[in-house]
C-alpha positions as CSV (number, residue, x, y, z in Angstrom):
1,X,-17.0,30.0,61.0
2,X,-13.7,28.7,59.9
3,X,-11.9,25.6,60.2
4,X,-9.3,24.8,62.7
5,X,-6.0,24.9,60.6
6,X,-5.1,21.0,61.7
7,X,-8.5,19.4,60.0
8,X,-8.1,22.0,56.9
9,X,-9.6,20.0,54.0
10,X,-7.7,21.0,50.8
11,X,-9.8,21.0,47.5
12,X,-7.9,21.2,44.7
13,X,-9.0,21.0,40.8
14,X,-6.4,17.9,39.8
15,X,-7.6,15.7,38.2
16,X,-5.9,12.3,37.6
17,X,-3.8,12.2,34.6
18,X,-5.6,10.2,31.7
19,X,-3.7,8.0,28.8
20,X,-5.1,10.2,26.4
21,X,-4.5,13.6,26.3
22,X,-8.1,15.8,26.2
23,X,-7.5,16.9,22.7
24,X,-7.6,13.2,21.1
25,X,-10.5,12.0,21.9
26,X,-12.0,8.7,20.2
27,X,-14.6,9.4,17.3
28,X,-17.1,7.3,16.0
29,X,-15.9,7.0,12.4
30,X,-17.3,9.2,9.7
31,X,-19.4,8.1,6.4
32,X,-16.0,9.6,4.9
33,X,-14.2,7.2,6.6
34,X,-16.1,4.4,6.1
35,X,-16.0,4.6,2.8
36,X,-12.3,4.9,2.7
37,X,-11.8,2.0,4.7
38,X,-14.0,0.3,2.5
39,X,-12.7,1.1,-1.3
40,X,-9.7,-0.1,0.2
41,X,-11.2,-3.9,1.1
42,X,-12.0,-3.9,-2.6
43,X,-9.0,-2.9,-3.7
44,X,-6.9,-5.1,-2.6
45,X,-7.8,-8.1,-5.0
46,X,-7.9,-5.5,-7.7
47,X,-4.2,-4.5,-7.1
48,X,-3.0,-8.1,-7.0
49,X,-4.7,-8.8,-10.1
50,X,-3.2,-5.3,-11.6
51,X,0.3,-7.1,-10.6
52,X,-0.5,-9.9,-12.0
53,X,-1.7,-8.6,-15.4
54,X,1.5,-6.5,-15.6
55,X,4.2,-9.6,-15.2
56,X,1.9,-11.4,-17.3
57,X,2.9,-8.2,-19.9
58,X,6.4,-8.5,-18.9
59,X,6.8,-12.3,-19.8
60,X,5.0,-12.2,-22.8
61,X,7.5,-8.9,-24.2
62,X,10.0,-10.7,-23.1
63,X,9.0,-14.1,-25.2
64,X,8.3,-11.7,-28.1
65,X,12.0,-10.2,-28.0
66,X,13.2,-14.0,-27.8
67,X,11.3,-14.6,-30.9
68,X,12.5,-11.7,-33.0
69,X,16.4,-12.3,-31.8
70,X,15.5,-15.4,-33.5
71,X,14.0,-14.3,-36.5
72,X,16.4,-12.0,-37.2
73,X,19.4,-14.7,-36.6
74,X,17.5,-16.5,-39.5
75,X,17.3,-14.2,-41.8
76,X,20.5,-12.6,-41.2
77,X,22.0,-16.3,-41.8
78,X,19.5,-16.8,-44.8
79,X,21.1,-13.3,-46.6
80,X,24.8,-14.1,-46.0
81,X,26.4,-15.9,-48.5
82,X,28.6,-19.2,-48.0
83,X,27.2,-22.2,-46.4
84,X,24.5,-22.3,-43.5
85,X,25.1,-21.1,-40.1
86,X,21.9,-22.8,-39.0
């Protein structure tokens, strides 16, 4: 028996559309991921102290340059002859 064509009931295979589309789909995370998300926690402090340590080497060169422009000015006005330039 068939349906009278004014109560057809249409069936169709829509379905509503979701925010995500079907091929992301949400993961629980992976011991790979973990662990990535982890070493970098840790490294954070570890690269601010890497920073840290490398303008401390920058300040101290820089003193050390200071101090030979110095030194040399001495003994370049020690080695001339005529009166002292110091």
């Amino acid at each position: 028996m068939q349906a009278a064509p004014g109560n057809a009931v249409v069936t169709t295979a829509t379905r509503a559309p979701s925010a995500l589309p079907s091929t992301l789909s949400v993961r629980p995370p992976s011991v790979a991921g973990a662990l990535r998300a982890l070493e970098e926690l840790l490294m954070r402090g570890g690269q601010r102290t890497a920073r840290r340590n490398a303008w401390t080497a920058v300040l101290e060169d820089r003193r050390r340059a200071r101090d030979r422009r110095e030194a040399q000015h001495l003994l370049e006005a020690a080695a001339a002859p005529g009166p002292s330039a110091t």
